[in-house]
PyMOL commands that place a pseudoatom at each C-alpha (Angstrom):
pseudoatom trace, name=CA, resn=UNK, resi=1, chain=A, elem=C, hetatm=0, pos=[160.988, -148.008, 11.818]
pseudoatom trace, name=CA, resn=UNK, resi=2, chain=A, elem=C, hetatm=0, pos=[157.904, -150.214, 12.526]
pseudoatom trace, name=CA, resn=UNK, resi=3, chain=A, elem=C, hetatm=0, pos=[158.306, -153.902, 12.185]
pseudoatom trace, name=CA, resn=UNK, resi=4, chain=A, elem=C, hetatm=0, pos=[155.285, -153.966, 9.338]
pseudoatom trace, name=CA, resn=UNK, resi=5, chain=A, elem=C, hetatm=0, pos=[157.313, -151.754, 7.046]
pseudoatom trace, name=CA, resn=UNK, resi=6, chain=A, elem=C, hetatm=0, pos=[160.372, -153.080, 5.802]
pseudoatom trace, name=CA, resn=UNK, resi=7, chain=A, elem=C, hetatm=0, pos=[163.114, -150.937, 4.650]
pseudoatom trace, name=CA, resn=UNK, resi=8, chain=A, elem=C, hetatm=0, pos=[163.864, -149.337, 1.886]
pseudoatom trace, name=CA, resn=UNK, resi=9, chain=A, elem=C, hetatm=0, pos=[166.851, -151.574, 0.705]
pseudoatom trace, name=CA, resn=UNK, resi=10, chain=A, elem=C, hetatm=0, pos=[164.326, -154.767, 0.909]
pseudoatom trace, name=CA, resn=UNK, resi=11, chain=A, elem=C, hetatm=0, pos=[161.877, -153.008, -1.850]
pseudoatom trace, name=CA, resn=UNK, resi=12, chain=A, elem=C, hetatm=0, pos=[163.014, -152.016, -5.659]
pseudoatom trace, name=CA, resn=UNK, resi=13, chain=A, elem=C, hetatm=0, pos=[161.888, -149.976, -8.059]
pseudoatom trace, name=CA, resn=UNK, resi=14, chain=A, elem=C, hetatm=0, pos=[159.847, -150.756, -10.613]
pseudoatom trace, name=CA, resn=UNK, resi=15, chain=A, elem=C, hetatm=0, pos=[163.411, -149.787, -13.154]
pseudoatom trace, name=CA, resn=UNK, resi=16, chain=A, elem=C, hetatm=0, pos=[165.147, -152.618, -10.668]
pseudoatom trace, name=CA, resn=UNK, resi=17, chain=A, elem=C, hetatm=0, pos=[162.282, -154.762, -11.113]
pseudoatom trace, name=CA, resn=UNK, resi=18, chain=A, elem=C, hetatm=0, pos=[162.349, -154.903, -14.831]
pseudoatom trace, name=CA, resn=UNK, resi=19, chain=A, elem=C, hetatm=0, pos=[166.122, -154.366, -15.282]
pseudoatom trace, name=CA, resn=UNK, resi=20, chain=A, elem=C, hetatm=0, pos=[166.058, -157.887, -13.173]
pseudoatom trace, name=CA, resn=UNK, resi=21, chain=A, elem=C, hetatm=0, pos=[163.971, -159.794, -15.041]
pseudoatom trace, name=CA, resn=UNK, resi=22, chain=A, elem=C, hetatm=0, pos=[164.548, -157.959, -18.468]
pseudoatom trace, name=CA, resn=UNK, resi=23, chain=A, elem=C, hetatm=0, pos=[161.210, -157.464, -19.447]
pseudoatom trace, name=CA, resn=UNK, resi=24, chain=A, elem=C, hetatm=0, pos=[159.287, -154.329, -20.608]
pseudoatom trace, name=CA, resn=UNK, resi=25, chain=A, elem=C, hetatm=0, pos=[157.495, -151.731, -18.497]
pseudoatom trace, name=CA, resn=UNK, resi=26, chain=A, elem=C, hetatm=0, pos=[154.373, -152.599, -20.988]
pseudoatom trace, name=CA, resn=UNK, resi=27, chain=A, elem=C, hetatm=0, pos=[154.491, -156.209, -20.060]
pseudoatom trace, name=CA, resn=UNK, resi=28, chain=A, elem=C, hetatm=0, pos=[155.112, -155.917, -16.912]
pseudoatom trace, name=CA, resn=UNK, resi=29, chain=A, elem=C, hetatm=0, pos=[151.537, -154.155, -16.569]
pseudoatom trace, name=CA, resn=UNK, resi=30, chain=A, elem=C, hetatm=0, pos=[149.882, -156.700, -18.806]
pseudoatom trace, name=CA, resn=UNK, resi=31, chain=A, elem=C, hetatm=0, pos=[151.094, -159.516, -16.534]
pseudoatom trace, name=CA, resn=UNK, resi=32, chain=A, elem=C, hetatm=0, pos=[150.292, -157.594, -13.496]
pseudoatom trace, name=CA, resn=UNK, resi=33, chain=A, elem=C, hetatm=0, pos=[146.662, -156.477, -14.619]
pseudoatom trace, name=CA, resn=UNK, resi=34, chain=A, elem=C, hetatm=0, pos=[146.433, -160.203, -15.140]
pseudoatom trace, name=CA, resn=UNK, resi=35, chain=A, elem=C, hetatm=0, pos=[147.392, -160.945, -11.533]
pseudoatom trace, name=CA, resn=UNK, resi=36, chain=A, elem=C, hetatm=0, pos=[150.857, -162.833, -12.988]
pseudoatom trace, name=CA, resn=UNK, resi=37, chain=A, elem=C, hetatm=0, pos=[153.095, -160.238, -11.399]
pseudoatom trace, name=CA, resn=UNK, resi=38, chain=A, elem=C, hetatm=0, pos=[154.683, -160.557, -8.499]
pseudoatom trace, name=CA, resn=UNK, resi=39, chain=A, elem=C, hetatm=0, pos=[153.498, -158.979, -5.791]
pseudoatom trace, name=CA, resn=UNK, resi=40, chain=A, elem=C, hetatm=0, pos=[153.780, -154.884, -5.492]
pseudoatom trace, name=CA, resn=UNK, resi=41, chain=A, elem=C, hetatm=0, pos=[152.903, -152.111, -2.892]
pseudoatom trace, name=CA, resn=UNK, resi=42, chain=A, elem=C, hetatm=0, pos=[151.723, -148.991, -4.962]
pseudoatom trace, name=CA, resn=UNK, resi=43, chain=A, elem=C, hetatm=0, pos=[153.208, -145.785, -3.067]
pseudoatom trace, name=CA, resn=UNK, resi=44, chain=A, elem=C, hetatm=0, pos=[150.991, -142.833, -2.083]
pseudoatom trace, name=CA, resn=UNK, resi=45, chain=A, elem=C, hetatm=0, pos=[152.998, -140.327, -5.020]
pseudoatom trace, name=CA, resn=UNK, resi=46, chain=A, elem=C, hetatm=0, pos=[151.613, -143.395, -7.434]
pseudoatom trace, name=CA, resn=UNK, resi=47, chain=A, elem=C, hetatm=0, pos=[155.425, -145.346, -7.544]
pseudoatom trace, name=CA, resn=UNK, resi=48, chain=A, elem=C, hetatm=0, pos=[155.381, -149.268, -7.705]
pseudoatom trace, name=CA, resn=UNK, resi=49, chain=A, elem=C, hetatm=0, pos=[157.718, -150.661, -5.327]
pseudoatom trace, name=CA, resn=UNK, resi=50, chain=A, elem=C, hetatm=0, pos=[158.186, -154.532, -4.906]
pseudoatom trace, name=CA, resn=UNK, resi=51, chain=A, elem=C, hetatm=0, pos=[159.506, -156.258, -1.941]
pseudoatom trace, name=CA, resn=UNK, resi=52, chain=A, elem=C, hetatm=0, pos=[162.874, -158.737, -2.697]
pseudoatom trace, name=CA, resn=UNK, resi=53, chain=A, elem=C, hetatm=0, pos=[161.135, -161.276, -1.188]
pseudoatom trace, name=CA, resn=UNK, resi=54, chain=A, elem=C, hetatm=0, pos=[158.014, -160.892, -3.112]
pseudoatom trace, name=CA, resn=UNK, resi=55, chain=A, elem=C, hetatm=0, pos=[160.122, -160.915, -5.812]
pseudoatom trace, name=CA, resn=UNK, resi=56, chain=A, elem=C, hetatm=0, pos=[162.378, -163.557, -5.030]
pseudoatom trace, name=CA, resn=UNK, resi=57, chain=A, elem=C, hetatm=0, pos=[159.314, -165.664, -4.359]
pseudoatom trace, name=CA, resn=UNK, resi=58, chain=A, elem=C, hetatm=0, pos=[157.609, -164.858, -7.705]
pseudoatom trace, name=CA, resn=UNK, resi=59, chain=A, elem=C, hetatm=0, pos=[160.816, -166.071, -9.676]
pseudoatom trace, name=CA, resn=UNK, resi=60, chain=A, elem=C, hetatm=0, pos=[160.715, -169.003, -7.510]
pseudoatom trace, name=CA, resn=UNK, resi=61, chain=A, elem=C, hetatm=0, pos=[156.779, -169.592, -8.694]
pseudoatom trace, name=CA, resn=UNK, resi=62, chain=A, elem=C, hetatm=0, pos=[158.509, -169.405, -12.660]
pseudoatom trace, name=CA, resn=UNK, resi=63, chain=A, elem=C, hetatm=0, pos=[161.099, -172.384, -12.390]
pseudoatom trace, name=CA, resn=UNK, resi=64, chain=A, elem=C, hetatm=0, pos=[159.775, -175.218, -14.265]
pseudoatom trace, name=CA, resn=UNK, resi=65, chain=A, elem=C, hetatm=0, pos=[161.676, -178.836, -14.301]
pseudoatom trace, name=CA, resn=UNK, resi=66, chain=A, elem=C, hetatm=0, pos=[163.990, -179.161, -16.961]
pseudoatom trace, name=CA, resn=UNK, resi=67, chain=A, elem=C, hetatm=0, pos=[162.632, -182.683, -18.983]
for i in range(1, 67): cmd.bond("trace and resi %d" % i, "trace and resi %d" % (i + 1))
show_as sticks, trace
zoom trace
């Protein structure tokens, strides 16, 4: 495997994507036509797949202090 494509246990479905941050598949599009999604690599058949790091990262991006 090529170092620029990372395996296939490093990216998640879109299900393990939503299932992980419990949010529907409608809002998931809304944030992402919005550019608030994390970041996702769209798959020749048409499949979103996002990276755990991406993800990981984008999560990261959401904390906020607690006051």
């Amino acid at each position: 495997m090529s170092p620029s494509r990372p395996a296939r246990s490093d990216t998640l479905t879109l299900v393990e994507v939503l299932a992980e941050i419990r949010m529907s598949r409608a809002a998931f599009y809304r944030m992402r036509a919005r550019g608030l999604a994390p970041k996702c690599l769209k798959l020749p058949n048409g499949q979103i797949r996002v990276r755990r790091s991406d993800l990981n990262a984008w999560l990261e991006g959401c904390e906020v202090p607690a006051c």
